[in-house]
C-alpha positions in Angstrom: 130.1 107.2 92.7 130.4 110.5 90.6 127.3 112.7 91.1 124.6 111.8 88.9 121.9 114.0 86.5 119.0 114.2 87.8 117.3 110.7 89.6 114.2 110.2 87.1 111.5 107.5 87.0 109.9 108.5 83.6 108.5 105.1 82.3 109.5 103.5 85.7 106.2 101.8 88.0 106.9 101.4 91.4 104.4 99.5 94.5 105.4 100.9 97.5 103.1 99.4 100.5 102.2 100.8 104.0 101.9 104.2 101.6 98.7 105.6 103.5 101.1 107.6 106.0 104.4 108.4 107.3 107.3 107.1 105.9 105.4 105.3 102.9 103.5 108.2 101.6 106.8 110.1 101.6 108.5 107.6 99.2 105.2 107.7 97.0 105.3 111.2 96.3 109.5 111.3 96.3 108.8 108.8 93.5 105.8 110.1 92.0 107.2 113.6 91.7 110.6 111.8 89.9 108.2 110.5 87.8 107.0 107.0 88.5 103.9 105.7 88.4 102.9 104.6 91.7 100.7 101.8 93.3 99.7 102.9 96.7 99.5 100.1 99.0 98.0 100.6 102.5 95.4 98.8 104.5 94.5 101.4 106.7 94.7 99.8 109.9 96.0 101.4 113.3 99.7 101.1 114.0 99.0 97.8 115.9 97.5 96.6 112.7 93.6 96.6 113.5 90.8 97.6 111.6 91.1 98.7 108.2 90.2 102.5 106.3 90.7 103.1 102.7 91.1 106.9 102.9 95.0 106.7 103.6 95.8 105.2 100.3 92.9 107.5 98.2 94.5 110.4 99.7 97.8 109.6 98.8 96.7 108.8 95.2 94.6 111.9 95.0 97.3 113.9 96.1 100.2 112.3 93.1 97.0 112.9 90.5 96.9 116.2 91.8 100.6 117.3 91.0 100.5 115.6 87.5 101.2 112.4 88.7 100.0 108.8 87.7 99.3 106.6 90.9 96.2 103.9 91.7 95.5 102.9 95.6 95.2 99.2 96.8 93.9 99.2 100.3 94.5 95.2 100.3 96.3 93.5 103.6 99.6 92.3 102.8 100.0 90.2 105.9 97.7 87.5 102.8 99.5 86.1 100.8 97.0 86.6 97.4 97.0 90.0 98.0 100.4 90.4 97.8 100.0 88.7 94.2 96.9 90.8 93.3 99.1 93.8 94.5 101.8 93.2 91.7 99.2 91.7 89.1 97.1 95.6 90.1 100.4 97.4 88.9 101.1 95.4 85.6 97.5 95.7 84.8 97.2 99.5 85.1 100.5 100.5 83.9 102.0 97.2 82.2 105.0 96.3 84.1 107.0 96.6 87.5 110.2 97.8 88.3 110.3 99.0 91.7 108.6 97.0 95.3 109.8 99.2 98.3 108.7 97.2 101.0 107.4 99.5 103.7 104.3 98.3 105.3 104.5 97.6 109.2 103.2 97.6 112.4 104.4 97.6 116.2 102.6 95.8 118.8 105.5 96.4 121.7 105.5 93.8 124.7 107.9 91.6 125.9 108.3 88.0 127.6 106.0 86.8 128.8 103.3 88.9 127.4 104.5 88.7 123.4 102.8 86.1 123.0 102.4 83.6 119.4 99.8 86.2 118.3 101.7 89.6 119.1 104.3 87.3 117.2 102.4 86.1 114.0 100.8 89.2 113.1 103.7 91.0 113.2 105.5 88.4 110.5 102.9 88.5 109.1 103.3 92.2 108.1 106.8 92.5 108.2 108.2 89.8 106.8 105.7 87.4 105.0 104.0 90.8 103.3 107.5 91.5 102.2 108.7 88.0 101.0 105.3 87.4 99.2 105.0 91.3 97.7 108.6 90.8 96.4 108.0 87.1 95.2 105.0 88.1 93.0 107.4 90.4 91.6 109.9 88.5 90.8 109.4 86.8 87.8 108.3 90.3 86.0 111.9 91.6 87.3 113.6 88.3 85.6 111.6 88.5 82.4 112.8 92.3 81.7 116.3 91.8 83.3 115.7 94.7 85.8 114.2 95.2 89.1 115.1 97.5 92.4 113.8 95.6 95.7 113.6 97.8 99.2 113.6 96.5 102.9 112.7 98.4 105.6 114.6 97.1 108.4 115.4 98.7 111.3 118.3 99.6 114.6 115.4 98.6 117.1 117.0 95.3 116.1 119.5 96.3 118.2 118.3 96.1 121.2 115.4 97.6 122.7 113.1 96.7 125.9 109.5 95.4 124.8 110.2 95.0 121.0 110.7 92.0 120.8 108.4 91.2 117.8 109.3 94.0 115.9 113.0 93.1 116.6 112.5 89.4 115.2 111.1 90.5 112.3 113.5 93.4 111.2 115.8 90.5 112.1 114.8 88.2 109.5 114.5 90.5 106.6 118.6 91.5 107.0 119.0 87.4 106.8 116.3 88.1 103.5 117.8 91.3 101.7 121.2 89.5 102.0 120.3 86.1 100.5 118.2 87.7 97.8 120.6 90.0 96.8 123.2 87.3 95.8 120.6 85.7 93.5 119.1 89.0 91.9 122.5 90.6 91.1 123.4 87.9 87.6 119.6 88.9 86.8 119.5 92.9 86.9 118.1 93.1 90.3 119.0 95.0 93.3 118.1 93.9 96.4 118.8 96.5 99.5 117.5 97.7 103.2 116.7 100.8 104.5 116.9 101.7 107.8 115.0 104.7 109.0 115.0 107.2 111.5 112.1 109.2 111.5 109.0 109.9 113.6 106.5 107.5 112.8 103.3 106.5 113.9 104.9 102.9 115.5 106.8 105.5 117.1 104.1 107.3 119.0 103.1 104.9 121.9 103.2 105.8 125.4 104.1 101.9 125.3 107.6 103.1 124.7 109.4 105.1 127.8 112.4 104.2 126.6 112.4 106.0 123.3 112.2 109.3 122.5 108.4 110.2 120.8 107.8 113.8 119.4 105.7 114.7 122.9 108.9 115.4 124.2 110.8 116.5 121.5 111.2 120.3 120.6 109.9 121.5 117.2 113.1 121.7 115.3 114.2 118.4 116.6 110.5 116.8 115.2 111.2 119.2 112.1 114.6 117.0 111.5 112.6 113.3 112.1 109.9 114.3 109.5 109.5 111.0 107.2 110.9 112.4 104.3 114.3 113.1 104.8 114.5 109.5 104.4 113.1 108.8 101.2 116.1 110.5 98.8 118.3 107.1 99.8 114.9 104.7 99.1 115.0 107.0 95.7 118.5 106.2 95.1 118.8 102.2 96.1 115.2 102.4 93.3 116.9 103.5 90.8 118.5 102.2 87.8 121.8 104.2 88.9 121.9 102.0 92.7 125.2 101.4 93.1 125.1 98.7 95.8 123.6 95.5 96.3 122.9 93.6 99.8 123.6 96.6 101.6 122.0 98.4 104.7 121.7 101.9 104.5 120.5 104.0 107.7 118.8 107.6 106.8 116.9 110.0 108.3 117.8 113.4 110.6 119.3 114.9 107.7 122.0 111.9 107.9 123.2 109.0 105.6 125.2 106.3 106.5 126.0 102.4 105.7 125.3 99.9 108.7 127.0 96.8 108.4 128.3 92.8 109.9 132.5 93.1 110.7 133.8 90.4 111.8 137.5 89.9 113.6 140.4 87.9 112.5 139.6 86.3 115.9 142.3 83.6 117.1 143.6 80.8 115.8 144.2 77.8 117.6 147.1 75.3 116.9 146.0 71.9 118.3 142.4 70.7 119.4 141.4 74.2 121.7 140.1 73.5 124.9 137.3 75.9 126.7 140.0 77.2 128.9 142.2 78.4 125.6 139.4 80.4 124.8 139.0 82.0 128.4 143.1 82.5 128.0 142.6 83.9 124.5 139.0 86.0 125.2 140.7 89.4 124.4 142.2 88.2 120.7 138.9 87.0 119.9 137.1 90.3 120.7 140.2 92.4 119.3 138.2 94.6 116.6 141.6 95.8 114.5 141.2 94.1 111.2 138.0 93.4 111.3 136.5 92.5 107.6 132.9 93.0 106.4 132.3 90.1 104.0 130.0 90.9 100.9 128.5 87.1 101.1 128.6 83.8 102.8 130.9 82.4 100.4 133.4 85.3 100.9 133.1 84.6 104.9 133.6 81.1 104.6 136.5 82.0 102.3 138.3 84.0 104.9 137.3 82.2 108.1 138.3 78.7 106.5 141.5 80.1 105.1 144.5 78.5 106.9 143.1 74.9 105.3 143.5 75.9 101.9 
């Protein structure tokens, strides 16, 4: 990619939710300050998605007005579905159209089995995913009707594997499965779907629910200095703008480091008759053998090179 002019948002409106605090508000005012005009969405609960205060979002707003900027609040819970619709229909009211959902709203209730139970589990989808498959749904038919539209995840490596986030986990989970899919059917229609994958300091970061991970309390001051929120937002800048140069991907930011995260998958063995379980015992180490490995941009492209030696 050669390096670009300057990434501006002139004429550009953008909804970025969860924008009260932390990693939200720093995209707002990245974006506000490019030039966007921002809807700041944030419901003001507590990090385990409880109670509700609209000063997070007013602040935020009042803060983009301050610099110059044009931004409204919406202090609405995503986790229901018509107010992810009344979210969108807020943004083409005030400043007729949308081009830009970065989907960044969240919350972390951290147990495990057999304490995550169905509500620790439904609240958090209910956030997570459904608040970002309903934001971006209301969008969507704005984004297909002016042949242009930038979509933002926020996934995260806690997927990986992590004691007592199991919830949290799930739901990053499903919105690689979502970014993927929707990115196949966006790309013929001017839209962009991608994840971002942050490591900051957050407030679902600060729990004493989390021994296991290390929280600012015991982190030195330049090391909190280099998890501040915002050294994330210049990638969610680039994958919103019109300049994005990928599509379906997962970037990972934050720490003053950018880098791509994505599926490989091994050549693997091939087997020349009917394979028996003990055949795949015998052949364990050729089916874990990384060399080769390919990262396949779709199903189709998998299925492509998986189902090859048929063709």
């Amino acid at each position: 990619m050669n390096a670009p002019a300057d990434l501006r948002f002139d004429g550009r409106v953008a909804v970025v939710t969860g924008a009260g605090r932390g990693l939200g508000r720093a995209h707002a005012l990245l974006l506000a300050e490019r030039g966007a005009a921002v809807v700041v969405n944030d419901f003001g609960g507590s990090k385990e998605g409880v109670g509700s205060d609209h000063g997070p979002a007013n602040d935020v707003v009042a803060e983009i007005v301050a610099a110059g900027g044009r931004a409204i609040a919406d202090t609405s819970d995503i986790g229901v579905e018509a107010n992810c619709h009344a979210l969108v229909e807020a943004a083409v009211r005030e400043f007729g159209r949308i081009d830009v959902v970065v989907n960044n709203a969240g919350i972390s209730r951290w147990a495990a089995f057999p304490d995550a139970d169905a509500d620790n589990l439904e609240r958090t989808l209910d956030v997570h995913l459904r608040g970002t498959w309903h934001t971006t749904r209301a969008a969507w038919p704005h984004f297909e009707a002016q042949g242009y539209g930038r979509v933002i995840t926020t996934v995260s490596t806690g997927m990986l594997g992590l004691p007592n986030n199991l919830a949290y986990a799930t739901a990053k989970g499903a919105l690689l499965g979502f970014t993927r899919s929707l990115a196949t059917s966006g790309a013929p229609k001017g839209i962009l779907v991608n994840a971002i994958a942050p490591n900051a300091v957050t407030r679902p970061s600060e729990t004493t629910d989390k021994p296991n991970i290390v929280t600012s309390s015991s982190m030195d001051a330049a090391r909190v200095q280099a998890m501040e929120t915002g050294l994330v937002s210049p990638m969610v800048a680039l994958l919103a703008h019109e300049s994005c140069p990928v599509n379906g991907e997962i970037l990972v930011a934050g720490a003053k480091r950018f880098s791509r995260w994505f599926f490989g998958i091994t050549p693997g063995w091939l087997a020349d008759d009917a394979p028996t379980p003990e055949e795949v015992v015998e052949h364990w180490d050729e089916i874990n053998d990384q060399d080769g490995y390919y990262v396949p941009t779709s199903l189709n492209d998998w299925a492509g090179r998986f189902m090859a030696h048929l063709a």
